[in-house]
C-alpha positions in Angstrom: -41.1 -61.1 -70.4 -41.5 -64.6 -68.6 -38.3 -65.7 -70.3 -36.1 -62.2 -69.1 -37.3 -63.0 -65.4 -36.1 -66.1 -65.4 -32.9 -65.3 -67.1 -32.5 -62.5 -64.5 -33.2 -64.8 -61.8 -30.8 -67.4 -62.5 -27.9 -64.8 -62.7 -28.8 -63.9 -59.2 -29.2 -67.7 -58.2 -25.4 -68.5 -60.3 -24.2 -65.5 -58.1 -25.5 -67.3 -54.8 -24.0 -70.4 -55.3 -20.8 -69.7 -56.2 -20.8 -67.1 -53.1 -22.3 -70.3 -51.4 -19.0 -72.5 -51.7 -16.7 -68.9 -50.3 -18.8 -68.7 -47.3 -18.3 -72.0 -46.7 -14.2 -71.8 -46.4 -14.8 -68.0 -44.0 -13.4 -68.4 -40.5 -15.7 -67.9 -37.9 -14.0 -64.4 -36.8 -14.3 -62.8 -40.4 -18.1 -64.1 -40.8 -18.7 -62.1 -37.4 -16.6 -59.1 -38.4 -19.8 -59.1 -41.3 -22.2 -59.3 -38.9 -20.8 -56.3 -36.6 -20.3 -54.3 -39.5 -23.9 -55.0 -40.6 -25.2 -53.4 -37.1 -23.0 -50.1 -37.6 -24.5 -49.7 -40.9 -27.9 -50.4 -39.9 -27.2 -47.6 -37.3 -25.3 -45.0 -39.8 -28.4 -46.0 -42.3 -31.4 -45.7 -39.2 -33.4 -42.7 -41.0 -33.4 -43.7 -43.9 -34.3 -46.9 -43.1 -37.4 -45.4 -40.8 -38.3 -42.9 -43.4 -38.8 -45.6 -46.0 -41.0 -47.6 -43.7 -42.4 -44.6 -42.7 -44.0 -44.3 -46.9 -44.6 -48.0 -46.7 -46.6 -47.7 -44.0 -48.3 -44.6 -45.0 -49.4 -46.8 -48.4 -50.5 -49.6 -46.6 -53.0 -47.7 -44.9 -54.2 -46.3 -47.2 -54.4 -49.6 -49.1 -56.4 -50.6 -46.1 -53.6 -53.2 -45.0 -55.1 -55.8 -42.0 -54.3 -54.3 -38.8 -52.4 -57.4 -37.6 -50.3 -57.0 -40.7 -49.5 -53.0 -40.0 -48.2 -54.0 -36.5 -45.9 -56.3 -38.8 -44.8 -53.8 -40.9 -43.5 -51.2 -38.6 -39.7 -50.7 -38.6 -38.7 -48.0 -35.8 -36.5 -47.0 -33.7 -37.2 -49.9 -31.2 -37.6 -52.2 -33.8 -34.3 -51.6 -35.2 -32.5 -51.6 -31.8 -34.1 -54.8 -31.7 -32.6 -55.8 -34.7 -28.8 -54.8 -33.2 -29.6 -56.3 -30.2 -30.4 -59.6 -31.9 -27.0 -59.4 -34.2 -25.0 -58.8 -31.4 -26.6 -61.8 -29.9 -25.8 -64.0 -32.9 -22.0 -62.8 -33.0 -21.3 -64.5 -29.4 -23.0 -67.6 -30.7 -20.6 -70.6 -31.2 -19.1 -71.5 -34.9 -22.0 -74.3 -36.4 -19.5 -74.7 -38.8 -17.2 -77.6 -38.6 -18.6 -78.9 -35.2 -17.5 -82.1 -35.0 -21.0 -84.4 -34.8 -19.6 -88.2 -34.3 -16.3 -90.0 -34.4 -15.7 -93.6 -35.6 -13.0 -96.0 -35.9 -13.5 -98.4 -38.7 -10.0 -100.2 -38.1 -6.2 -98.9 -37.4 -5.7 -95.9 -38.7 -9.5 -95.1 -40.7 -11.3 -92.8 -38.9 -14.7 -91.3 -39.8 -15.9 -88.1 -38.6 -19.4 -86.7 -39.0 -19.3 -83.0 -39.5 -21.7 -80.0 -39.7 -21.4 -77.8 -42.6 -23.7 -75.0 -44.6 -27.0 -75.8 -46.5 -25.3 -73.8 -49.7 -28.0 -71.1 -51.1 -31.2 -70.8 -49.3 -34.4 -69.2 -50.9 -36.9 -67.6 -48.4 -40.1 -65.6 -48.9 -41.6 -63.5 -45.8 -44.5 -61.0 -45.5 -44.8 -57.8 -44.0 -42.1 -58.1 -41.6 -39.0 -55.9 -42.3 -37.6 -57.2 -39.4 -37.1 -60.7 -41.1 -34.5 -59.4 -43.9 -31.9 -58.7 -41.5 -32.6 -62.1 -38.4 -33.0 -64.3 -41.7 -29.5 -63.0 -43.9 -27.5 -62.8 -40.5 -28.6 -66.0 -39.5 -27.4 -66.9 -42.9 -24.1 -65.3 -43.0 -23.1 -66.7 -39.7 -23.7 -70.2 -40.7 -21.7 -70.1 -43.9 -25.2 -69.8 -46.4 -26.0 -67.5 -49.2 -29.7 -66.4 -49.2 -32.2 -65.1 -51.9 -35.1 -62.9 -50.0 -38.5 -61.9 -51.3 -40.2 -59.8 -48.4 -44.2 -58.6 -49.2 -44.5 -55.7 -51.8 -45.9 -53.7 -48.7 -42.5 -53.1 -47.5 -40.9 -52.9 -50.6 -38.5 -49.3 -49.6 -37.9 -50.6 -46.2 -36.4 -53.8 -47.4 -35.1 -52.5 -50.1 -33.2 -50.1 -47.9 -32.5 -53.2 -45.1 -30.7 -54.8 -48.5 -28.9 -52.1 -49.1 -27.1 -51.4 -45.8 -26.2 -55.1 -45.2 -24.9 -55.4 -48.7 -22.5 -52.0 -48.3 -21.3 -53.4 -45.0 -20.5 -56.7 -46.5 -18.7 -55.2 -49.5 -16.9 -53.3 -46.8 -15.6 -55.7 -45.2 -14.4 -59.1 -48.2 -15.0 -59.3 -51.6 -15.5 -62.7 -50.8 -19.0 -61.7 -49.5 -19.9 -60.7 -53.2 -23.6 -62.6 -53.9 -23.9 -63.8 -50.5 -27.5 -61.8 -50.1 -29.8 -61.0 -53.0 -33.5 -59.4 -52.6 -35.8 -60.3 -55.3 -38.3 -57.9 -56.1 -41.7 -59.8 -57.6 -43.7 -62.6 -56.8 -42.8 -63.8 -60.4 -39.4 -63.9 -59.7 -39.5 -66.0 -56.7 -41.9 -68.3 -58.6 -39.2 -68.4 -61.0 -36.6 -69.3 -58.7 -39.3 -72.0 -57.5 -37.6 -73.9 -60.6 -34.2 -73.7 -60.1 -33.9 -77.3 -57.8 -29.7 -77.0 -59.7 -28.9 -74.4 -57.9 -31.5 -73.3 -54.5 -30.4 -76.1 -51.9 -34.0 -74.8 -49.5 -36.4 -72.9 -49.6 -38.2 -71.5 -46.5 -41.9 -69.8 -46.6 -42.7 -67.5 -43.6 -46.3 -66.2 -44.0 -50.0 -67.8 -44.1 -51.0 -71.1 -44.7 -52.1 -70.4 -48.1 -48.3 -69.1 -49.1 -46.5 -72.1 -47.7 -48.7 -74.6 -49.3 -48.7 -73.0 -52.5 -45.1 -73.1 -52.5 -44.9 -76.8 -51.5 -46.7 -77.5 -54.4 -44.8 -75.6 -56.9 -41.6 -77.0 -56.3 -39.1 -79.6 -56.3 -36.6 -77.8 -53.9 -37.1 -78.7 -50.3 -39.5 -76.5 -48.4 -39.0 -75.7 -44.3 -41.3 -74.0 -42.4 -44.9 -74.4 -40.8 -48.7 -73.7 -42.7 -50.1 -72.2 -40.1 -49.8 -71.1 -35.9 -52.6 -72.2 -34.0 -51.6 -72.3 -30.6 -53.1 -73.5 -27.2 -53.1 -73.5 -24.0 -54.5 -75.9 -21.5 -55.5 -75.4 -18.2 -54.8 -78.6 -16.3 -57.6 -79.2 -13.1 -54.4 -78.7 -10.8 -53.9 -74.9 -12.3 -52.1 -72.1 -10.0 -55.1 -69.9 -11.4 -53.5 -66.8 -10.8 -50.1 -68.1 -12.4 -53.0 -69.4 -15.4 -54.2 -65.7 -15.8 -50.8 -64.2 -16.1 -49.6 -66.3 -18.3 -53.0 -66.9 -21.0 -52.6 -63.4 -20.5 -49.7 -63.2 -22.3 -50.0 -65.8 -24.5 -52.9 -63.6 -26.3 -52.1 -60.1 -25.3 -48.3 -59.2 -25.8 -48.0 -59.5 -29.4 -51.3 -60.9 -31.3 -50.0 -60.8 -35.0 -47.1 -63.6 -34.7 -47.6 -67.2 -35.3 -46.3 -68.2 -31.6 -49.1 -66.7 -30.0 -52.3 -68.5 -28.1 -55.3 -69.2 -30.7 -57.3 -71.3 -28.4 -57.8 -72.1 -24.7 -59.0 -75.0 -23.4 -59.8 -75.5 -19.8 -60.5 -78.3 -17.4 -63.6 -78.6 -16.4 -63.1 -78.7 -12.4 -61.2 -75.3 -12.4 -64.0 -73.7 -14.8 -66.3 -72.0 -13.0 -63.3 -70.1 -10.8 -61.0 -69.3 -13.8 -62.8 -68.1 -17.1 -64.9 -65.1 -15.4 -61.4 -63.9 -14.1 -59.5 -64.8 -17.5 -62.5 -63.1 -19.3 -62.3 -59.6 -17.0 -58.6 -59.6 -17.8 -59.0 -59.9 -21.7 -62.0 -57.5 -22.0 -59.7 -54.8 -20.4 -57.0 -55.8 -23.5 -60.0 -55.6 -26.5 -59.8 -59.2 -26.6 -63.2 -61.3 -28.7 -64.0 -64.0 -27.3 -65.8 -66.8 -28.6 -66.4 -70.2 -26.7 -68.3 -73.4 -26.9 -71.6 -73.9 -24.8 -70.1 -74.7 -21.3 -68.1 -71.5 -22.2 -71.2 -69.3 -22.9 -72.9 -70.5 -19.8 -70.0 -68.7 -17.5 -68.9 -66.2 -19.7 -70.1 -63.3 -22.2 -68.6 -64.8 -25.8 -69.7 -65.7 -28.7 -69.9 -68.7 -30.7 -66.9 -70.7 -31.8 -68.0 -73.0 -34.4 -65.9 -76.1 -35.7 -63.7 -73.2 -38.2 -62.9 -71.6 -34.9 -60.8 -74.6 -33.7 -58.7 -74.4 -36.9 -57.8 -70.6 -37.2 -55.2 -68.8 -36.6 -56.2 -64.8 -35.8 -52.9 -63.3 -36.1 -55.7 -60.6 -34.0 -57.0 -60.0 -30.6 -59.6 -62.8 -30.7 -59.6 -66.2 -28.6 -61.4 -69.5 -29.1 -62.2 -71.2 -26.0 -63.2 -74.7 -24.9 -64.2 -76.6 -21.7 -62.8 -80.1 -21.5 -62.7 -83.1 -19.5 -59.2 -84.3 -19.2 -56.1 -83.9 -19.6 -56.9 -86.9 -22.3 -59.3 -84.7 -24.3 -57.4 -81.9 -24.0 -54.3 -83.2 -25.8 -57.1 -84.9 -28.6 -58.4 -81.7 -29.5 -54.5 -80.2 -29.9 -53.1 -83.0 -31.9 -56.4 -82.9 -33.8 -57.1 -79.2 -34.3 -53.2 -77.5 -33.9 -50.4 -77.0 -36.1 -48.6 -79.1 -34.1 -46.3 -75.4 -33.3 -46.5 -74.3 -29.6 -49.1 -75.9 -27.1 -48.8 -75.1 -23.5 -49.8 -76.7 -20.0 -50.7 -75.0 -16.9 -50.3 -77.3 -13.6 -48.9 -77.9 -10.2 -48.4 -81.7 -11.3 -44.8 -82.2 -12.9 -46.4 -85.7 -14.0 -49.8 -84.0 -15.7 -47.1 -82.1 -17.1 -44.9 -84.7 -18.5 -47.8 -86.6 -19.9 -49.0 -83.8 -21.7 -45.9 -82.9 -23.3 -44.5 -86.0 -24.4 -48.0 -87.2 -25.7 -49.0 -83.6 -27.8 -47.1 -83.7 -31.0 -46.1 -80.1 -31.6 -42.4 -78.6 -32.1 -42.6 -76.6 -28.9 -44.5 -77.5 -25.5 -44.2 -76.0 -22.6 -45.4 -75.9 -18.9 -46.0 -73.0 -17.0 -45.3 -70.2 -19.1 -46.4 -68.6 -22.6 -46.5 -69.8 -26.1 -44.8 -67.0 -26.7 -41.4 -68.3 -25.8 -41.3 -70.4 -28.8 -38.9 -67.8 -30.9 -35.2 -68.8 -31.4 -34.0 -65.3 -29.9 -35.6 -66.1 -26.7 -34.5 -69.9 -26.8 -30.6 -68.7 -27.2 -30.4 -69.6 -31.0 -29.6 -66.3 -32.2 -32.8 -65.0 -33.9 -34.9 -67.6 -36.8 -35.3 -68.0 -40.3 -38.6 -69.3 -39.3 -40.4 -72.6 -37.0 -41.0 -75.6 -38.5 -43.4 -77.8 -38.1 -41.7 -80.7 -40.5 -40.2 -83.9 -39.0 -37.3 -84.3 -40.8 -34.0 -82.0 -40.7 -34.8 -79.5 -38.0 -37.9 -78.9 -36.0 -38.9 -75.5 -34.1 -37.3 -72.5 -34.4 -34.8 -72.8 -36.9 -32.2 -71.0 -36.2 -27.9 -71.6 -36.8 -27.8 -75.4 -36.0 -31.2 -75.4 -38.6 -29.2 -74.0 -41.4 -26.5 -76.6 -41.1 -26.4 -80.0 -42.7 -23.3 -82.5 -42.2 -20.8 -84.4 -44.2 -18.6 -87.5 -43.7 -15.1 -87.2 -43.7 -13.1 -90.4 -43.4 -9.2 -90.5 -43.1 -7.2 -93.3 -44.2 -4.0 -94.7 -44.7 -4.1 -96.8 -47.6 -6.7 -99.1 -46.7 -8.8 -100.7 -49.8 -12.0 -102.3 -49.4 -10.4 -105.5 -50.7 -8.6 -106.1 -47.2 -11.9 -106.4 -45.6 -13.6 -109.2 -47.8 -12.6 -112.8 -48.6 -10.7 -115.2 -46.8 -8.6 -113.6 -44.2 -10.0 -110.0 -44.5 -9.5 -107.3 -42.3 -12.3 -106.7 -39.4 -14.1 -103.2 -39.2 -13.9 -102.0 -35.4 -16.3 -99.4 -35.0 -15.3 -98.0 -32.3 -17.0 -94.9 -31.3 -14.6 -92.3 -30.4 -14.5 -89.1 -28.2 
């Protein structure tokens, strides 16, 4: 059995990889003829597509699913509008192929250039969001990538039916697109793929903590992504209050169950007294738990946040909440307690705001406005695989310039690396050019 999975799933993975080096040669206008033709199919295939989530969500609530997951799960109408909306985007995104990165002369006629190109065949694993199949294989299509997907058994018929509209457009439009997008069905399978470092080039985990450290430590392949959200936002002494309400309002309200939103609030001490019992009137008209420490509790109803509130992400409508001191203590308990993701500041002071972002190591900070901007629709990248929290490669939102690496590419005429030793050699210029 073990043995026929793996077989199976380096077929798939072969396929992949060769389709990985045709995608790489694609112009830029056939890869977006792909990606237009995926959005008419995903209009010609709507009901079905909604009919299958429609029994997947139907099973998962009867399966007693997590309400925070359900919300995840839904595919609609709106959702899949969203979904064209978000292709369309990515088609009048520029080429990230081939972009031309740095330009050295090493003498008189040897020129390097540094170059972008694809990442080759990229593995990625995502739960209950439907959604994700089609940002995450555009995203990879657009940048020249071929992509293995393992969604959450929960939305097994709506991804399955995602699959198999994107893979009829593609077929549609080159047989060069042939492998470019696989869907793997079992957990087993992706843990089989796990093992195949020859062939997967990346492999990026969107889901809890618990799933993207698990697969950290079951591989050798590279792993991109983020453990967990846990998101604040600090309200500086200096806070526009009513600007602070709309905005932690936001932060918490407009979409609970996504790793960008707010998790904890801390506020400055000075401003208090005048902003929780307003913040607090605002989220008990939303549903919204809170639980705070003891200066909290003496100006607010909530309950108690204990040392596991500081390091959880709710996905839910529930909101740790701290009074601090400073600005100082304020980026501490971030840096300390966050997932170094999204942290915001509210304040008048450009230069409270300037400390605070350069000193709170997260992949997103922000001043004045939600946590929930940190998605690379909204910041213009054309949708995500995911956000990553890693230093190295690409941090944030990852979206087209995230799924590129780069190559060196140096033209000569003749030269030999003997010219440049010895007595009389030949002097490297390194010039940097335009």
């Amino acid at each position: 059995m073990l043995s026929g999975i793996m077989d199976a799933i380096r077929v798939a993975a072969e396929s992949a990889k060769s389709a990985s080096f045709r995608l790489a040669e694609l112009p830029l206008s056939l890869r977006n003829q792909a990606l237009m033709r995926i959005s008419e199919q995903l209009r010609a295939s709507a009901s079905s597509i909604i009919a299958a989530n429609q029994k997947d969500l139907e099973d998962a609530k009867a399966d007693h699913l997590a309400s925070p997951l359900l919300k995840r799960l839904r595919y609609d109408e709106a959702k899949l509008q969203e979904s064209v909306d978000q292709i369309s985007s990515l088609v009048a995104q520029e080429d990230p192929v081939g972009r031309v990165l740095a330009r050295t002369e090493l003498d008189d006629g040897l020129v390097l250039v540094k170059v972008s190109c694809p990442i080759g065949v990229i593995g990625i694993v995502f739960e209950s969001r439907p959604d994700a199949l089609v940002q995450i294989s555009t995203l990879c299509l657009k940048s020249g990538n071929a992509v293995l997907l393992k969604g959450g058994s929960e939305a097994k018929r709506t991804n399955d039916a995602l699959a198999k509209a994107i893979k009829e457009a593609l077929y549609q439009v080159d047989g060069r697109f042939e492998g470019a997008v696989h869907l793997i069905s079992t957990r087993e399978e992706f843990r089989a793929l796990l093992a195949l470092e020859d062939l997967v080039d990346l492999i990026v985990p969107r889901g809890s903590n618990e799933l993207v450290r698990s697969i950290q430590a079951s591989t050798k392949i590279p792993v991109l992504g983020h453990a967990a959200g846990i998101c604040h936002t600090y309200i500086h002494e200096d806070a526009d209050l009513e600007l602070a309400v709309k905005v932690c309002y936001d932060a918490k309200v407009q979409y609970p169950a996504v790793c960008n939103a707010m998790e904890t609030l801390l506020v400055d001490h000075h401003v208090a007294k005048d902003f929780l019992p307003r913040m607090a009137e605002e989220y008990a008209k939303a549903g919204v738990e809170l639980r705070g420490d003891e200066a909290t509790r003496s100006l607010i109803h909530a309950g108690v946040a204990t040392e596991q509130d500081w390091a959880t992400e709710y996905n839910d409508l529930i909101l740790s909440i701290k009074v601090v001191g400073s600005l100082a203590e304020a980026v501490e308990h971030i840096n300390h307690y966050g997932s170094h993701h999204t942290d915001a500041i509210i304040a008048r002071s450009r230069e409270a705001a300037e400390k605070f972002m350069n000193a709170v190591d997260s992949s997103s900070v922000m001043w004045n406005c939600s946590t929930r901007f940190a998605d690379g629709y909204r910041y213009g990248l054309g949708a995500e695989v995911g956000i990553s929290t890693s230093k190295t490669h690409a941090r944030g939102p990852v979206g087209l310039e995230g799924l590129t690496i780069y190559k060196w590419k140096l033209y000569g005429s003749g030269q030999a690396v003997a010219d440049y030793s010895g007595e009389g050699a030949r002097r490297y210029t390194h010039r940097k050019l335009q």
